[in-house]
C-alpha positions as CSV (number, residue, x, y, z in Angstrom):
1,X,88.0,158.8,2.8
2,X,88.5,161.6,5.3
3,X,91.6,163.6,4.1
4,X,91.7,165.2,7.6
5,X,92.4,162.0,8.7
6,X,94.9,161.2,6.4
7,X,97.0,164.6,6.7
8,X,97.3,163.6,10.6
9,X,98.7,160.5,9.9
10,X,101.0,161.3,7.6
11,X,102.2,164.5,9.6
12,X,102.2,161.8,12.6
13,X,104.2,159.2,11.6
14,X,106.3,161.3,9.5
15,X,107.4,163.2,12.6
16,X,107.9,160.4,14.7
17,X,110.7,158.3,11.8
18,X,113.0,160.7,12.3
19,X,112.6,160.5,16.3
20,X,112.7,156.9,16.3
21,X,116.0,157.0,17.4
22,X,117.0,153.4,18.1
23,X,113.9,152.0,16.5
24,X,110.2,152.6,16.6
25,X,109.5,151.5,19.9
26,X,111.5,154.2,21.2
27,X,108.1,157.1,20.1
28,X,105.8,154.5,21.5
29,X,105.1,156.9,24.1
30,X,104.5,159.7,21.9
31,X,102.7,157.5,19.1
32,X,100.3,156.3,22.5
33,X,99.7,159.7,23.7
34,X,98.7,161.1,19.5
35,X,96.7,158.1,18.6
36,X,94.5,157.3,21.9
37,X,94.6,160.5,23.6
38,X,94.6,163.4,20.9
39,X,93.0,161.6,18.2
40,X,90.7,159.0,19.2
41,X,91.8,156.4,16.8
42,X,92.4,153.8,19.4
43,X,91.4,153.3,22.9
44,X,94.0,152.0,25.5
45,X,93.1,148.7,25.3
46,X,93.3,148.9,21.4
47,X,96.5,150.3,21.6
48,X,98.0,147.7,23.9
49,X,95.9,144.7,21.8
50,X,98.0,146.5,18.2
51,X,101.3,146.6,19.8
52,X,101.2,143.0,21.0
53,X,99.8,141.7,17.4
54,X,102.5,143.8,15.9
55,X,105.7,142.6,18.5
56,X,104.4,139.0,17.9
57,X,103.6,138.8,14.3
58,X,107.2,138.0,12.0
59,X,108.4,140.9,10.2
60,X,109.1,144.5,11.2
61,X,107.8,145.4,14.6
62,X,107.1,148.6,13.0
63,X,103.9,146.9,11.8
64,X,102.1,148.7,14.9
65,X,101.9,152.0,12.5
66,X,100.6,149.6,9.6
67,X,97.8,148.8,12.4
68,X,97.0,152.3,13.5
69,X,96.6,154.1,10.0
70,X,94.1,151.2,9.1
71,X,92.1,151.9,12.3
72,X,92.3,155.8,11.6
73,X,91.1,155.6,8.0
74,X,91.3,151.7,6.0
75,X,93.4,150.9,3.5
76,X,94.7,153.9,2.3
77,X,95.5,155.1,6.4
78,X,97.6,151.9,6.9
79,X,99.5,152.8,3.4
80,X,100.2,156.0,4.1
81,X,101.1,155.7,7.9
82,X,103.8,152.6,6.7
83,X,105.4,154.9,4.5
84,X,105.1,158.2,6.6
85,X,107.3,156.1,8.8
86,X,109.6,154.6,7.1
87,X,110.5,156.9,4.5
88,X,111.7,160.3,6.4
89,X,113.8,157.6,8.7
90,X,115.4,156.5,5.5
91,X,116.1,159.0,3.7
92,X,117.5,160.5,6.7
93,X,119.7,157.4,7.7
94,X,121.1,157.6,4.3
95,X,121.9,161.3,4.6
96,X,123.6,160.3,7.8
97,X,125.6,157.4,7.1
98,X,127.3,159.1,4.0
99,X,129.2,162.1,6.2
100,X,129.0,159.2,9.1
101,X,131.7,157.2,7.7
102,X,133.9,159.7,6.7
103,X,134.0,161.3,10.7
104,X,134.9,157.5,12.1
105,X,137.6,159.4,13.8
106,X,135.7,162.5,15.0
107,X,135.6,163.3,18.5
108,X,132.5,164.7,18.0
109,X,130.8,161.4,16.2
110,X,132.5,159.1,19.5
111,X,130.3,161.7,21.7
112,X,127.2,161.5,19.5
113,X,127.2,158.2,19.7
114,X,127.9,157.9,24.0
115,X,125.1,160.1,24.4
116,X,123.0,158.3,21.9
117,X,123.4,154.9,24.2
118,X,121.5,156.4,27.6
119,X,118.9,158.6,25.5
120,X,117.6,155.4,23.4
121,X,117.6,153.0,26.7
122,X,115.7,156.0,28.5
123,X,113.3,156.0,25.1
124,X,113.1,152.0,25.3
125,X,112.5,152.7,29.5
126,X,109.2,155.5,28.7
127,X,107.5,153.0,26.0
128,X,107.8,149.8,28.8
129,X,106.2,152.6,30.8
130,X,103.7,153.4,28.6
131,X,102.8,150.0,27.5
132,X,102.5,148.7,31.0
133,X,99.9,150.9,31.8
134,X,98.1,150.4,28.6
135,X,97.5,147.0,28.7
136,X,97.5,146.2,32.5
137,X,94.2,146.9,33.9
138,X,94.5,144.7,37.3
139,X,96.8,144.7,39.9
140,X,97.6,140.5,38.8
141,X,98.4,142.1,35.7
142,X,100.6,144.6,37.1
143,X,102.7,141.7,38.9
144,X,102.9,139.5,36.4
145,X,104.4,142.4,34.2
146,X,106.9,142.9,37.1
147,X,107.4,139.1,37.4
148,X,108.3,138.9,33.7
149,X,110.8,141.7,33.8
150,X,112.3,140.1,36.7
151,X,112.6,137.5,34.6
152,X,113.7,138.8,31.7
153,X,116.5,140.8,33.9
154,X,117.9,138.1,35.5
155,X,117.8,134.8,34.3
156,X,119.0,133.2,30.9
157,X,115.4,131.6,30.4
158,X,114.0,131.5,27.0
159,X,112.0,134.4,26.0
160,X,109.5,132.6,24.4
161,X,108.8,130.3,27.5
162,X,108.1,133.5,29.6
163,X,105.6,134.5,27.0
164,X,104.1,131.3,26.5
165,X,103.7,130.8,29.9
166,X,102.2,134.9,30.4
167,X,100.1,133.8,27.4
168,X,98.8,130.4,29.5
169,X,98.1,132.7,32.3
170,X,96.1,135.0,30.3
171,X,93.8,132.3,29.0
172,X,93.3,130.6,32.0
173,X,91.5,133.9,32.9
174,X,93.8,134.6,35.7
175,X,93.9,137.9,35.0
């Protein structure tokens, strides 16, 4: 077991709970740019491969950090990465939500939370980014990312028929 290892995770993950404003795919970018390009733990392909198992499988999406401490160091990484995550954020949250309730009529918690809105869809906006060039290596993969988003955008079509279709596309070897 490489302690090393294990401090970086848990000073990792730890940092990025309380960042993950608006969820944990908001420090996506910031999780890609520690675990493939500082550390090593992943490649890009890895990364985008972890993040698809972990969007897709029931649960927490958060499972991604699960994923990435096992990689980094086994068992005990994927332990200690799940609860460098979620345990700051918690604690924290219930900090927060204790004064929160008593300011409901604060002029300063109506601000906080209009300037909240823009940050996390610009957070949500960078790991798309992010993600996009992680996992598409073609430019057929790079349109049908656009095409999906289109998709997504502007019609009422099922989700799950997008990706099933994306997924069908994939195996055919099309991309």
């Amino acid at each position: 077991m490489n302690l090393k290892t294990l401090l970086q995770l848990f000073l990792l993950f730890s940092s990025l709970s309380i960042l993950s404003i608006g969820g944990g795919n908001t420090v996506l970018p910031e999780m890609h740019r520690k675990t493939v390009d500082d550390h090593g733990w992943l490649t890009d392909k890895q990364f985008a491969d972890v993040f698809a198992i972990s969007q897709a499988a029931p649960g927490p999406s958060i499972l991604i950090v699960t994923m990435i401490g096992y990689k980094a160091a086994g068992v005990p990484g994927a332990l200690l990465a799940t609860i460098a995550m979620m345990l700051p954020a918690g604690i924290l949250v219930y900090l927060v939500s204790r004064v929160w309730a008593r300011a409901k009529d604060s002029p300063a918690r109506k601000a906080i939370e209009k300037g909240f809105a823009p940050l996390t869809v610009g957070l949500i906006l960078a790991s798309a980014w992010i993600m996009s060039k992680a996992a598409d290596q073609s430019w057929q993969a790079y349109l049908l990312t656009g095409v999906c988003t289109l998709i997504f955008c502007a019609t009422k079509i099922n989700p799950l028929i997008v990706v099933a279709t994306a997924g069908v596309i994939g195996w055919l070897g099309w991309l």
